[in-house]
Backbone as CSV, one residue per row, in Angstrom:
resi,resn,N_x,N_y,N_z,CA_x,CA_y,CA_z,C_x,C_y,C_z
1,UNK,0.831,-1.205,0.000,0.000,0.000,0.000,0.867,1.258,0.000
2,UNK,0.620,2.137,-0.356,1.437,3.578,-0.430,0.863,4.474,0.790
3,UNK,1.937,4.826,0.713,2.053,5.746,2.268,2.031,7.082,2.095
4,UNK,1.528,7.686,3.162,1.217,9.398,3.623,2.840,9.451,4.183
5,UNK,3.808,10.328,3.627,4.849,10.717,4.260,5.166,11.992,4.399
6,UNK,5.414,12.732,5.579,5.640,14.246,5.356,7.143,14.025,5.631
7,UNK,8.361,15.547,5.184,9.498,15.366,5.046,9.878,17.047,5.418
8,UNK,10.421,17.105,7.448,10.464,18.462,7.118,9.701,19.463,7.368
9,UNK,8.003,18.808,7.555,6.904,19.533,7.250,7.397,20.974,7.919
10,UNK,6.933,22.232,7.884,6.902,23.238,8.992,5.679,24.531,8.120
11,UNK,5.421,24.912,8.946,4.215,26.502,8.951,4.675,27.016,9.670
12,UNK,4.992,28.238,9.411,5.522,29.345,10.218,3.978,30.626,10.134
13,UNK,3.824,31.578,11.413,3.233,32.494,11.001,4.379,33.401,11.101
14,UNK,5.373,34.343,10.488,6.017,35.570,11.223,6.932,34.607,11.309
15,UNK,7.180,34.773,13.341,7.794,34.306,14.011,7.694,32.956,14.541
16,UNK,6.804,32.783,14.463,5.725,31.437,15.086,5.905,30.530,14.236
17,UNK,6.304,29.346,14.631,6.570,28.249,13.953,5.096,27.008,14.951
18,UNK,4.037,27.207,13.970,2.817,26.257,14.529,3.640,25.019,13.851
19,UNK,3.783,24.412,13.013,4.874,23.082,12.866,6.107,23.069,12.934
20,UNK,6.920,22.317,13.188,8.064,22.444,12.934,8.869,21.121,12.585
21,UNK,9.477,21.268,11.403,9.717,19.677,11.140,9.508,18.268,11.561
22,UNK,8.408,18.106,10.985,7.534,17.081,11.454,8.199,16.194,10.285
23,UNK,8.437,15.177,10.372,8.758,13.539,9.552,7.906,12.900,10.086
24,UNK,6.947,12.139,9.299,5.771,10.721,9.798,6.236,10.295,8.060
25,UNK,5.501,8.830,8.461,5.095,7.775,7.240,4.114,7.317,8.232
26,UNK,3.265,7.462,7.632,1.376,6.803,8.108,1.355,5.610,6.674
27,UNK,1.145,4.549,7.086,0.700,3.219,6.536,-0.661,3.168,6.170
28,UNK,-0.649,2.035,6.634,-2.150,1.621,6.487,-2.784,1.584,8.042
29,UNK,-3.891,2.133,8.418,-4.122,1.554,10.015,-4.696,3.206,10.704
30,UNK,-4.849,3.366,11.667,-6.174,4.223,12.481,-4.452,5.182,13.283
31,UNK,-4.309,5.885,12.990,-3.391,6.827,13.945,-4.074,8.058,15.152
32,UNK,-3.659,7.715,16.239,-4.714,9.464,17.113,-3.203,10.179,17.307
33,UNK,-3.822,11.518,17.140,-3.104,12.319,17.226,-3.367,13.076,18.435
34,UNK,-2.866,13.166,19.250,-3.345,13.739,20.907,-1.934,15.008,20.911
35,UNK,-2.550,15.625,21.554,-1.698,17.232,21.759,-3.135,18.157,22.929
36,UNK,-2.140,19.291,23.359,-2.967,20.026,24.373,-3.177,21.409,22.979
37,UNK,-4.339,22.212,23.492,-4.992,23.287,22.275,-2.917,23.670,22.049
38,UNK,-2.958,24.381,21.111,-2.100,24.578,19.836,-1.075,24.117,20.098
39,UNK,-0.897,22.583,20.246,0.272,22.576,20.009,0.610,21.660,18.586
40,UNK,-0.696,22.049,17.267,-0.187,22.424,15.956,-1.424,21.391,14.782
41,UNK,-2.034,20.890,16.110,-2.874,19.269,15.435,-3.665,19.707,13.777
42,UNK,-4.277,20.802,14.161,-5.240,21.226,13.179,-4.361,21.923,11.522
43,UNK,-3.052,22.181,11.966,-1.985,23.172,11.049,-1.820,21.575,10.512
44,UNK,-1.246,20.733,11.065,-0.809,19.500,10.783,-1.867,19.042,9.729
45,UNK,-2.848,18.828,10.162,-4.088,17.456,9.257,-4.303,19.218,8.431
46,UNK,-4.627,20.079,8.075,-4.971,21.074,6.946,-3.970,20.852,6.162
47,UNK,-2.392,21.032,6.199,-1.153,20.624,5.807,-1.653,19.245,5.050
48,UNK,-1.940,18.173,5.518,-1.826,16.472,5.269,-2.980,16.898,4.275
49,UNK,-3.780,17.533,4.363,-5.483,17.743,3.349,-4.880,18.485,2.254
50,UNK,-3.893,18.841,1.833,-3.468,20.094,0.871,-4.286,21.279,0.814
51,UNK,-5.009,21.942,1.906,-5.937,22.948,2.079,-5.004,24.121,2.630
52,UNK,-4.101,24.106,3.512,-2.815,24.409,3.899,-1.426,24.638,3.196
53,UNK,-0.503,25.221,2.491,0.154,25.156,2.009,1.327,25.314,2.891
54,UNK,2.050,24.384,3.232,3.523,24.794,4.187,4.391,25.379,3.493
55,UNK,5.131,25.851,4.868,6.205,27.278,5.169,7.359,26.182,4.323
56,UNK,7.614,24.851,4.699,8.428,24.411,4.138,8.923,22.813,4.324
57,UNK,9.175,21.699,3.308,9.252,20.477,3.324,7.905,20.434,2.781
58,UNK,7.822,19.164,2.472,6.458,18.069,1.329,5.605,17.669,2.489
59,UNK,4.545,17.366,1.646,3.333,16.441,2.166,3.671,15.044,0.478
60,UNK,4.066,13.878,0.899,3.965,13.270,-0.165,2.995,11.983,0.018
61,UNK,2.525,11.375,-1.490,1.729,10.077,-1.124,2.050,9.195,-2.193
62,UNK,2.568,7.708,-1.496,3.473,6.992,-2.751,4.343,7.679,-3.114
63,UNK,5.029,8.439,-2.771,6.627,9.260,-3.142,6.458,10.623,-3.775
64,UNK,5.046,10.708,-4.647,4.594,12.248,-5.282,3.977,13.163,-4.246
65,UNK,4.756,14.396,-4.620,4.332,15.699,-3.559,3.148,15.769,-4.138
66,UNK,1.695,16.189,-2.907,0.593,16.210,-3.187,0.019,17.182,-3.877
67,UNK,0.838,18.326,-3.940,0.982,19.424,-4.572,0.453,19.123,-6.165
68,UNK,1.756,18.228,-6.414,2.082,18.148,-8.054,0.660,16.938,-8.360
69,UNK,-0.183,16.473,-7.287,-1.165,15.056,-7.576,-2.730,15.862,-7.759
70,UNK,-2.592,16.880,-7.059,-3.725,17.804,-7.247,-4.919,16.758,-7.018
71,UNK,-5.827,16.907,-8.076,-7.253,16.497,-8.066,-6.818,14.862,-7.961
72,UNK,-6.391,14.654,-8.469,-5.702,12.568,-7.848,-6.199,12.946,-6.944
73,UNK,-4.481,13.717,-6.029,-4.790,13.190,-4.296,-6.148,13.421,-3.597
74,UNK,-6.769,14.820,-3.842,-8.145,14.724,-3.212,-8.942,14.152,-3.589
75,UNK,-9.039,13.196,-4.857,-9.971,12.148,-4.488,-10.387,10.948,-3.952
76,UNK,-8.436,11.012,-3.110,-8.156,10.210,-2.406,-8.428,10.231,-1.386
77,UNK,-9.110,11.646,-1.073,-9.027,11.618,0.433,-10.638,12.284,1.185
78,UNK,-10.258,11.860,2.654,-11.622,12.139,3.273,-11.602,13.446,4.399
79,UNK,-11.994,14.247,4.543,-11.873,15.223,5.864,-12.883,15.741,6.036
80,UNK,-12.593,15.890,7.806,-13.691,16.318,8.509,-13.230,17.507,9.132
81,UNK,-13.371,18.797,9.223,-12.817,19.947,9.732,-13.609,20.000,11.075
82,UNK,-12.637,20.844,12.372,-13.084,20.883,13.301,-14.557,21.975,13.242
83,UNK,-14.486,22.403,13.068,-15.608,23.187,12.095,-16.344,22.593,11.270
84,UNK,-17.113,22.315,11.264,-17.768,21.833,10.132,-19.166,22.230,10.183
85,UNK,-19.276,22.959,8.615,-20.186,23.852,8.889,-21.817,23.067,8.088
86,UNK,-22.476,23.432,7.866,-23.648,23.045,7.028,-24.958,24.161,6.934
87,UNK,-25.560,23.878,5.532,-26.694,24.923,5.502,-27.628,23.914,6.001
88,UNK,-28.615,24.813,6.831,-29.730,24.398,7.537,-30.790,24.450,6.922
89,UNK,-30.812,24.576,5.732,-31.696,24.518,4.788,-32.294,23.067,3.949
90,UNK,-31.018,22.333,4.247,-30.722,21.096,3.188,-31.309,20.409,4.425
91,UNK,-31.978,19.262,4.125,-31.719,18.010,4.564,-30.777,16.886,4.728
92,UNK,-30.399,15.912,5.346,-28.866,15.636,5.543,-28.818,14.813,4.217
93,UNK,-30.298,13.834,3.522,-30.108,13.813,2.414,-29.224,14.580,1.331
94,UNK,-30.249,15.592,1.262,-29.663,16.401,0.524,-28.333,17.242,0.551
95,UNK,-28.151,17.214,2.016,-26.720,17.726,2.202,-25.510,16.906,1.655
96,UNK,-25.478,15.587,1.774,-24.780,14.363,1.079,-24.426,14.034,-0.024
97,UNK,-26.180,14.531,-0.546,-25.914,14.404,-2.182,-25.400,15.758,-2.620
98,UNK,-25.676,16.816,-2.284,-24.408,18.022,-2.652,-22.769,17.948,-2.384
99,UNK,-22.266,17.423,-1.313,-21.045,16.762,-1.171,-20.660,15.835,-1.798
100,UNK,-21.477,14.766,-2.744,-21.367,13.717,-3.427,-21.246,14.304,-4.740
101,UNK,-21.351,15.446,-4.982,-21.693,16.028,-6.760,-20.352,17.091,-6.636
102,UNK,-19.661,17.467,-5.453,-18.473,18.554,-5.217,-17.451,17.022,-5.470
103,UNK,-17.652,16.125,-5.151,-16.449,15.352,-5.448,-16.652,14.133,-6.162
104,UNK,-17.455,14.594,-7.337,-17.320,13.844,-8.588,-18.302,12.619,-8.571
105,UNK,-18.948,12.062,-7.213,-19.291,10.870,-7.484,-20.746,11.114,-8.760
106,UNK,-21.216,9.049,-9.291,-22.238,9.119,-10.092,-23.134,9.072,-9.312
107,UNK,-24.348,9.520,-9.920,-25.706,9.235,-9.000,-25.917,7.937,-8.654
108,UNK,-25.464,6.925,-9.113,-25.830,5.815,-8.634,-24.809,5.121,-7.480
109,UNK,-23.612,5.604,-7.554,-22.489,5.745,-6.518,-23.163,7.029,-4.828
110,UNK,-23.956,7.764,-5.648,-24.384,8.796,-4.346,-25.449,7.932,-3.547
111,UNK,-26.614,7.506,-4.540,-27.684,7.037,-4.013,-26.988,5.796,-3.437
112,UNK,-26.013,5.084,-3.290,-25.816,4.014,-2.365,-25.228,4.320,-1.367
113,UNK,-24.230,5.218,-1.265,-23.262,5.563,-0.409,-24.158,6.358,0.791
114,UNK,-25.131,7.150,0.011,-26.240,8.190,1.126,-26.935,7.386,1.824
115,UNK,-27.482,6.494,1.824,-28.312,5.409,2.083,-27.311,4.446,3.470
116,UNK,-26.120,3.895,2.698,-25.322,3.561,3.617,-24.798,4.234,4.860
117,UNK,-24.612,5.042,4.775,-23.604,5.816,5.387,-24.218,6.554,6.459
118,UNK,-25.537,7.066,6.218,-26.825,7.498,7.444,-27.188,6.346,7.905
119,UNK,-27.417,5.465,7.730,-27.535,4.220,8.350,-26.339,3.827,9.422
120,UNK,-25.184,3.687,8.654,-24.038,3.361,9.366,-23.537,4.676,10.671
121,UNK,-24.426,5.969,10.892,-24.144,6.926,11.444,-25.114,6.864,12.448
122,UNK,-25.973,6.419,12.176,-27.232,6.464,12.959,-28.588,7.650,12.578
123,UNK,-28.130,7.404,11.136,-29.034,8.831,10.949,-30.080,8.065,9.713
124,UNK,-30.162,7.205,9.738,-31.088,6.275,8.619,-32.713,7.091,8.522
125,UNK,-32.673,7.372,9.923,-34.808,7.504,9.656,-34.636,9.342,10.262
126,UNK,-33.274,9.913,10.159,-33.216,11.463,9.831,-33.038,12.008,8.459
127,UNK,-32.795,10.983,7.758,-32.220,11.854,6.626,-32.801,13.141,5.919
128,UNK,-34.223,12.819,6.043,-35.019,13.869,5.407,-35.406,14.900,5.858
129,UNK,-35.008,14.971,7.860,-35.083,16.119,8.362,-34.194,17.255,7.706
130,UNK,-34.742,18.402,7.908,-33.468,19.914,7.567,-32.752,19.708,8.712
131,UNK,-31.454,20.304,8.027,-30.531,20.455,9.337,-30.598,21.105,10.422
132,UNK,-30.961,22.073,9.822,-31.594,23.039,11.442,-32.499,22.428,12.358
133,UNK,-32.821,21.091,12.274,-33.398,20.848,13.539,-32.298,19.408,14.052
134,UNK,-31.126,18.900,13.444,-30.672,18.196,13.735,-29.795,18.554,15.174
135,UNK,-29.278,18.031,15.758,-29.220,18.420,17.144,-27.471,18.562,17.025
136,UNK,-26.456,18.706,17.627,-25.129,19.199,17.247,-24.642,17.525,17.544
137,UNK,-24.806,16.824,17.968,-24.173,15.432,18.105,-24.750,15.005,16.164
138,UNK,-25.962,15.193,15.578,-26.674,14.361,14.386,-25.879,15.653,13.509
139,UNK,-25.461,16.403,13.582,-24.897,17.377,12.451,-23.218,16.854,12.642
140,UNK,-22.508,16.510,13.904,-20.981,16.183,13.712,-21.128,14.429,12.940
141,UNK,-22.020,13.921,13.310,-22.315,12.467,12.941,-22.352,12.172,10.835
142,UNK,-23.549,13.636,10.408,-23.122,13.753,9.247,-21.892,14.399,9.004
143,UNK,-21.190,15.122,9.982,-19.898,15.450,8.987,-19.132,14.221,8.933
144,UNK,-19.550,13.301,9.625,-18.522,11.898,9.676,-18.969,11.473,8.218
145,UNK,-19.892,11.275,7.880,-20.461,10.613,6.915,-20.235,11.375,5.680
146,UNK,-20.430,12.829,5.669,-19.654,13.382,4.350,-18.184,12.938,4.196
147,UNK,-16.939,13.051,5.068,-16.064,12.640,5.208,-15.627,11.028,4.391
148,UNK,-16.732,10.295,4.454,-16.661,9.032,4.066,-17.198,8.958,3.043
149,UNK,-17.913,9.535,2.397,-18.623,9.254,1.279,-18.514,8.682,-0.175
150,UNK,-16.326,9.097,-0.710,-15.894,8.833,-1.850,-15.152,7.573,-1.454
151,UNK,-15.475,7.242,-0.298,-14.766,5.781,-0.077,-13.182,6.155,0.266
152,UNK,-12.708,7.319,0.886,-11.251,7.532,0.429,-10.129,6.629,1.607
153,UNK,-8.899,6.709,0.245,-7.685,5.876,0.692,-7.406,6.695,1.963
154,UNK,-7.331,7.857,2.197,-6.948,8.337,3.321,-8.243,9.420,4.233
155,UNK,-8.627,9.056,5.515,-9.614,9.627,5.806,-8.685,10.734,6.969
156,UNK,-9.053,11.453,6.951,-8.353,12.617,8.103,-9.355,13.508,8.836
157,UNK,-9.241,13.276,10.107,-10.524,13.317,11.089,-10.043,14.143,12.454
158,UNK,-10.877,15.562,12.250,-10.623,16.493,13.568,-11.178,16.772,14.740
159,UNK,-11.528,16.367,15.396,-11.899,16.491,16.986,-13.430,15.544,15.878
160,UNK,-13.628,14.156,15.485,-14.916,13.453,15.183,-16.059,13.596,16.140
161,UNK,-15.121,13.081,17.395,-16.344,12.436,18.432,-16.695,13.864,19.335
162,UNK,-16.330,15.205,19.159,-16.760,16.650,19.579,-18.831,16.172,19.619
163,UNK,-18.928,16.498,20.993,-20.642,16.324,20.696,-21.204,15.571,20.920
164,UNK,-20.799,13.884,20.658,-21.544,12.617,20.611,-21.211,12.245,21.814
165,UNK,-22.340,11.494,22.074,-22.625,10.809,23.568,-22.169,9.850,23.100
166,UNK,-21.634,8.763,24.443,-21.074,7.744,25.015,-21.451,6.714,23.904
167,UNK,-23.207,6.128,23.907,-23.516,5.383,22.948,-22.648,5.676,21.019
168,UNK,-23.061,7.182,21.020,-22.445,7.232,19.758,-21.125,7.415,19.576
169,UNK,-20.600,7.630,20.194,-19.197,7.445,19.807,-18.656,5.765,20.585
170,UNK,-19.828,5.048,20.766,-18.931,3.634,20.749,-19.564,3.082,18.880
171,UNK,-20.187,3.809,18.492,-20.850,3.414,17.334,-19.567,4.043,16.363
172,UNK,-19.284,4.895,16.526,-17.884,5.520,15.797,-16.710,4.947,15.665
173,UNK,-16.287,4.630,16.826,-15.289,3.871,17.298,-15.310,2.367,16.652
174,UNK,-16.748,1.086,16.637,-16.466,0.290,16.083,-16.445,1.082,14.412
175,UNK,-17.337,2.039,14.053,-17.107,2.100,12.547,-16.032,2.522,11.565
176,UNK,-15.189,3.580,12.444,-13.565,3.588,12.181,-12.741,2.176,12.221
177,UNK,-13.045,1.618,13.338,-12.287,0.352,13.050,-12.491,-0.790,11.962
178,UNK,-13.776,-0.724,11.453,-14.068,-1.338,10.438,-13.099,-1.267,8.942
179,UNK,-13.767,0.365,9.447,-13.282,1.033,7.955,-11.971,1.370,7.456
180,UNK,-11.142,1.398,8.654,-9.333,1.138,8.576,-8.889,0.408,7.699
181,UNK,-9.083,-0.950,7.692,-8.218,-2.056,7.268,-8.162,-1.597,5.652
182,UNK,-7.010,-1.492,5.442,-6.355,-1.089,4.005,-6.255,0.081,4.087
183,UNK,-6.594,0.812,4.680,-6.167,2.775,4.354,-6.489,3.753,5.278
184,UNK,-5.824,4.383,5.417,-4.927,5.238,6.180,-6.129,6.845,6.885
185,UNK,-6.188,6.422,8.567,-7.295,6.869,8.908,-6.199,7.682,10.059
186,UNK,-6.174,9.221,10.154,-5.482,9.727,11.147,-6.681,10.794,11.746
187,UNK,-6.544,10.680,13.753,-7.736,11.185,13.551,-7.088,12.050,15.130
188,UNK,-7.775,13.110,15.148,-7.106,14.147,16.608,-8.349,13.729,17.102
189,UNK,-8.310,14.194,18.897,-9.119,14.427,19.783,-8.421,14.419,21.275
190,UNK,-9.479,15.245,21.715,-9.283,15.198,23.225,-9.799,14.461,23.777
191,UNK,-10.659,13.271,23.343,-11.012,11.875,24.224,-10.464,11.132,24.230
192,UNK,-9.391,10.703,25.072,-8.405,10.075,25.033,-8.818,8.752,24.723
193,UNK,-9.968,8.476,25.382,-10.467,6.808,25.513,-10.853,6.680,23.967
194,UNK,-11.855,7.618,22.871,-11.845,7.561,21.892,-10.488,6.537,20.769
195,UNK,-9.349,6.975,21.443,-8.296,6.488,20.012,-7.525,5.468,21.126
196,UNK,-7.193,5.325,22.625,-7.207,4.262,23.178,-7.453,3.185,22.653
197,UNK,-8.913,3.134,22.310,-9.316,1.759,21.998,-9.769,1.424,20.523
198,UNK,-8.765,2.452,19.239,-9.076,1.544,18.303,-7.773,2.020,17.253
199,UNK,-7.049,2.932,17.722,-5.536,3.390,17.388,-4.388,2.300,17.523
200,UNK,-3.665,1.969,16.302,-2.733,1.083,15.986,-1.627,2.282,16.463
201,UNK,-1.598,3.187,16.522,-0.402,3.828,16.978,-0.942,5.401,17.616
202,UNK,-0.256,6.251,18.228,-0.304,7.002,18.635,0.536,8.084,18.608
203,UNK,0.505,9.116,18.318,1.191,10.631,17.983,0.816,11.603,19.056
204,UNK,1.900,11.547,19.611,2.157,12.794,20.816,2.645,14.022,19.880
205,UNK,1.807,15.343,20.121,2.351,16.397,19.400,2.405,17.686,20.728
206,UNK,3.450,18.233,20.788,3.781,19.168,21.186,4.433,20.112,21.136
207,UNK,4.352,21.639,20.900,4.850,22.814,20.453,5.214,22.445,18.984
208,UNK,4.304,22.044,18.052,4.105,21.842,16.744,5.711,20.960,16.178
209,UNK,5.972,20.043,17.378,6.667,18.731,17.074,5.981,17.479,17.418
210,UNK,6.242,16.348,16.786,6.100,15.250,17.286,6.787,14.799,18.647
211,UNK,6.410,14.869,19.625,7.149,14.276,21.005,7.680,13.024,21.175
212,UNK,6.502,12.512,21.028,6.300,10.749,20.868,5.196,9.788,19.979
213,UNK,5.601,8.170,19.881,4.744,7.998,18.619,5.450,6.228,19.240
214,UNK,3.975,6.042,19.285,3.870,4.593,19.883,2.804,3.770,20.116
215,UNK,2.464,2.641,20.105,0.976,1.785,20.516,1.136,2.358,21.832
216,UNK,-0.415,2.094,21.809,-0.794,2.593,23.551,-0.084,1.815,24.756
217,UNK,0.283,0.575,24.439,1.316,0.005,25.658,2.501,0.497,25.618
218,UNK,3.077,0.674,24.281,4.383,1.728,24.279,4.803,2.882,24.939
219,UNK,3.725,3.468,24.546,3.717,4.664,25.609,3.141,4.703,26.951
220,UNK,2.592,4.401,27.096,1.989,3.434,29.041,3.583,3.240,29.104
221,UNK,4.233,2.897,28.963,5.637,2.283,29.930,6.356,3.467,29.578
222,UNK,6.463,4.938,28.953,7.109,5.665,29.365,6.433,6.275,30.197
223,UNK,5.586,6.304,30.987,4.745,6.657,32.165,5.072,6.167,33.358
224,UNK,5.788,5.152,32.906,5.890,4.172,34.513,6.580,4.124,35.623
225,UNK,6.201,4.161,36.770,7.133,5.294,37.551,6.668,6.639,38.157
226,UNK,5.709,6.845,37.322,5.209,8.307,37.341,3.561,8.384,37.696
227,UNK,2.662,7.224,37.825,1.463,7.070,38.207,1.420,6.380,39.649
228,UNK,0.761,7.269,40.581,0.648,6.705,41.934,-1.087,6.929,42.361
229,UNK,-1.452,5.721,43.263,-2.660,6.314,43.618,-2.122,6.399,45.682
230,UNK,-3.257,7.064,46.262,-3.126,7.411,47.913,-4.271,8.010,48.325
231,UNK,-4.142,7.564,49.260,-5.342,7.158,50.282,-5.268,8.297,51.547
232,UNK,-6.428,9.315,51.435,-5.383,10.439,52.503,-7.158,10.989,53.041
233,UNK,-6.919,12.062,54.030,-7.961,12.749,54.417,-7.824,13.906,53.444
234,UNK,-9.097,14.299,53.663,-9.789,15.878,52.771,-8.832,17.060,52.977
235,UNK,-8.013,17.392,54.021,-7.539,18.308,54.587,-6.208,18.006,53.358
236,UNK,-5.529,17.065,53.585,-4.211,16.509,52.999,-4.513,16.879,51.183
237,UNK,-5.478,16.128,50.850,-6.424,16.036,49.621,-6.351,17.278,48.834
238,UNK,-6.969,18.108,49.652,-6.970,19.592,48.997,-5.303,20.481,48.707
239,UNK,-4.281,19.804,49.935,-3.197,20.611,49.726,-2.428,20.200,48.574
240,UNK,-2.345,18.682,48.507,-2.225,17.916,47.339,-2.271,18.318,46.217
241,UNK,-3.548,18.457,46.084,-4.151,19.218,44.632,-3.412,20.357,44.330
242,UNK,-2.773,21.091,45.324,-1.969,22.599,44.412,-0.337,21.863,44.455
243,UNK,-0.030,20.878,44.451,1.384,20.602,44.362,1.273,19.496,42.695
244,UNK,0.472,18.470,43.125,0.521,17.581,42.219,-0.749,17.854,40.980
245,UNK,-0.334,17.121,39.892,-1.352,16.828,39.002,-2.038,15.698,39.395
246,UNK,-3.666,15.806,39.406,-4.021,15.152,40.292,-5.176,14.856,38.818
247,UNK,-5.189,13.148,38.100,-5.601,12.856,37.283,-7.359,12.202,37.886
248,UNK,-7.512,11.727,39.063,-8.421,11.720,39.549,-8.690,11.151,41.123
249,UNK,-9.697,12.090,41.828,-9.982,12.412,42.985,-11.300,11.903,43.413
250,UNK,-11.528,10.862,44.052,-12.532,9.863,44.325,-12.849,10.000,46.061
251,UNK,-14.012,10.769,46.634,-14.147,10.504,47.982,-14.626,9.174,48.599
252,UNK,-14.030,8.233,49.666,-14.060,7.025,50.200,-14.479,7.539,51.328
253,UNK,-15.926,7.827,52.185,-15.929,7.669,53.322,-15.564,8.752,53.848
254,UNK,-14.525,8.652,54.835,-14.430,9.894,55.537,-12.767,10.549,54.931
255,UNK,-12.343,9.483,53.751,-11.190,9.656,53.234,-11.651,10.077,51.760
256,UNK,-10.492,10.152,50.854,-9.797,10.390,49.209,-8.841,9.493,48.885
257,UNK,-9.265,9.329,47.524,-8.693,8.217,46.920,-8.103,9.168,45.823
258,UNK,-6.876,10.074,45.704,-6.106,10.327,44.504,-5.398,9.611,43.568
259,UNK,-5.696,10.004,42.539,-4.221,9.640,41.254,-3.883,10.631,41.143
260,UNK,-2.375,10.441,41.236,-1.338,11.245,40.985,-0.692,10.890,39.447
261,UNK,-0.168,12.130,39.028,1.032,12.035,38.010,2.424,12.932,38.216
262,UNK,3.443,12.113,38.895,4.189,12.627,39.126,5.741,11.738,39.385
263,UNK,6.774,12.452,39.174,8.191,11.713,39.198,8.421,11.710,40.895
264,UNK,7.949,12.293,41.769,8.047,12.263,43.288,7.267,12.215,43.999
265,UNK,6.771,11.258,44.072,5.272,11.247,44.626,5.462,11.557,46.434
266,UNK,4.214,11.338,46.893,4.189,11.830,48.197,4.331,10.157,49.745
267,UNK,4.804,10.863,50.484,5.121,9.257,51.318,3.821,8.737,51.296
268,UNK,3.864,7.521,51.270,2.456,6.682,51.076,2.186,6.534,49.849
269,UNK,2.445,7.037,48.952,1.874,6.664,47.518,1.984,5.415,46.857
270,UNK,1.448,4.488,46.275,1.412,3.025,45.443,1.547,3.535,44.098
271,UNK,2.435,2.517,43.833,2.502,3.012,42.097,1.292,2.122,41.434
272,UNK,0.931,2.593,40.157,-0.501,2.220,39.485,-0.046,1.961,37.998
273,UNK,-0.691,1.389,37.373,-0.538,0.853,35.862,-0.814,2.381,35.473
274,UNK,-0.133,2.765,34.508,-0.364,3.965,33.454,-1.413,3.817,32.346
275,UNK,-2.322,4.441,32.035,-3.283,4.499,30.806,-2.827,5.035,29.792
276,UNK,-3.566,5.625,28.763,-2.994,6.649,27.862,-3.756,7.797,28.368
277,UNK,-4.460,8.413,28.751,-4.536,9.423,29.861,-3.610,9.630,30.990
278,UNK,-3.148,8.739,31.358,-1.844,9.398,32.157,-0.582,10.009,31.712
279,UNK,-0.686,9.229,30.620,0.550,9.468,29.610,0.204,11.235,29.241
280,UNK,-0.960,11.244,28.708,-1.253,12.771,28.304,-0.974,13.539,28.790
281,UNK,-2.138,13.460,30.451,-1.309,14.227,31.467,-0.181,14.365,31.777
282,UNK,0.635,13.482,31.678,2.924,13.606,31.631,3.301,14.419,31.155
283,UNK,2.703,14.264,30.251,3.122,15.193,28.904,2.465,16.591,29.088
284,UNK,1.281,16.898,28.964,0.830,18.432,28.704,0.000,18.661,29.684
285,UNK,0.227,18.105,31.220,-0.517,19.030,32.299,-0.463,20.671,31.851
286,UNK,0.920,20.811,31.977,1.373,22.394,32.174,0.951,23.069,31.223
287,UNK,0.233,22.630,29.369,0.380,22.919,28.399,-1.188,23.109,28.447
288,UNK,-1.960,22.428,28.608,-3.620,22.339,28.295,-3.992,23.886,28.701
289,UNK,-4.874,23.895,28.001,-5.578,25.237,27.866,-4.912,26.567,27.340
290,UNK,-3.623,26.373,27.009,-2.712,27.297,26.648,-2.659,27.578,24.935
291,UNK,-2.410,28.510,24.462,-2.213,28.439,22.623,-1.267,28.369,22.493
């Protein structure tokens, strides 16, 4: 299969370097891309979409800069912008089949794929509603489904599960995994558990570098060491909380049950198996919420 390789990548604004030589080869298989707000996710996948033009280095696929593949590569490909906008006028029908006629498909390629694909979203017996009454979980659900529609070799997916409840994004989760096998699905979010459980690899991005890049047990063991849970009173509990990163805080009774993330934990602490949420937290406590 031919591969997504960037070489170099970087965007500069000015001074500001939002990428900065980024090297990946993405295969075949489901990649999450986890980072705290800017540290470059969205510059990155606009870059990988050719919607973006970088400051400097390729976006290539099978060895040709995507540049020089033009209308090829985008009909290779699938995206979902964190944004994603829609007229409330259309029905999601009809919204589908206008996205199906912007990227070439036949009507008889639309009428199957529309049919499928609201079904496979959970939107089978909405289709004919207007959008304006679809609710913001059934409007991110069709941007999943526009996203998918030309069948593409490479799908590239920005904050997907933004919106959807628990049920639907386990409906996401098996349908990405389905839809992986043979081509190349890279997808950001801040639900960690989201790409946990269906990500063949994982991309740590920070200050518009790659940090780290590993299966989720890979990176769980550079954590290790660094996850403790402890057993303390409320008084202790609260002082805790302004020293340590405190991943979660469970009241027991007349006690607290903390997780910690930290290289020095406090006397009494048990060390604990690492998740990929702990790992995150390692990485970009200090960084979250920051641009």
């Amino acid at each position: 299969m031919r591969e997504l390789q960037t070489q170099h990548l970087t965007k500069r604004y000015g001074s500001f370097a939002a990428v900065q030589d980024v090297d990946l080869t993405l295969g075949a298989g489901v990649y999450g891309l986890l980072g705290a707000n800017g540290a470059g996710k969205t510059t990155l996948m606009r870059m990988l979409c050719g919607i973006l033009a970088p400051s400097g280095g390729t976006v290539r696929w099978g060895g040709a800069d995507i540049a020089a593949l033009g209308e090829e590569y985008r009909a290779l490909l699938g995206y979902l912008p964190q944004d994603f906008g829609c007229y409330p006028d259309f029905t999601g029908e009809e919204f589908l089949r206008y996205i199906a006629a912007l990227k070439g498909l036949t009507r008889a390629e639309t009428a199957r794929r529309t049919k499928e694909l609201l079904a496979q979203v959970g939107l089978g017996d909405a289709g004919r509603k207007p959008l304006r009454a679809y609710s913001g979980g059934m409007r991110q659900r069709l941007g999943i489904a526009q996203a998918m529609l030309n069948d593409p070799r490479i799908l590239i997916l920005d904050e997907p599960t933004a919106g959807l409840d628990p049920r639907e994004r386990v409906r996401f989760r098996n349908l990405i995994a389905d839809y992986a096998k043979g081509r190349t699905v890279l997808l950001s979010t801040h639900i960690v558990s989201d790409v946990e459980a269906i990500a063949d690899e994982i991309l740590l991005m920070k200050a518009g570098r790659i940090a780290q890049r590993g299966t989720v047990a890979q990176l769980a063991d550079t954590a290790r060491g660094k996850v403790w849970t402890l057993h303390t009173d409320a008084a202790t509990a609260a002082r805790l909380e302004g020293v340590y990163t405190v991943a979660n805080l469970r009241h027991e009774g007349e006690g607290v049950e903390l997780r910690l993330i930290t290289a020095a934990p406090p006397a009494g602490a048990v060390a604990a198996a690492p998740t990929l949420e702990d790992v995150y937290l390692w990485h970009f406590a200090e960084e979250e919420g920051s641009r």
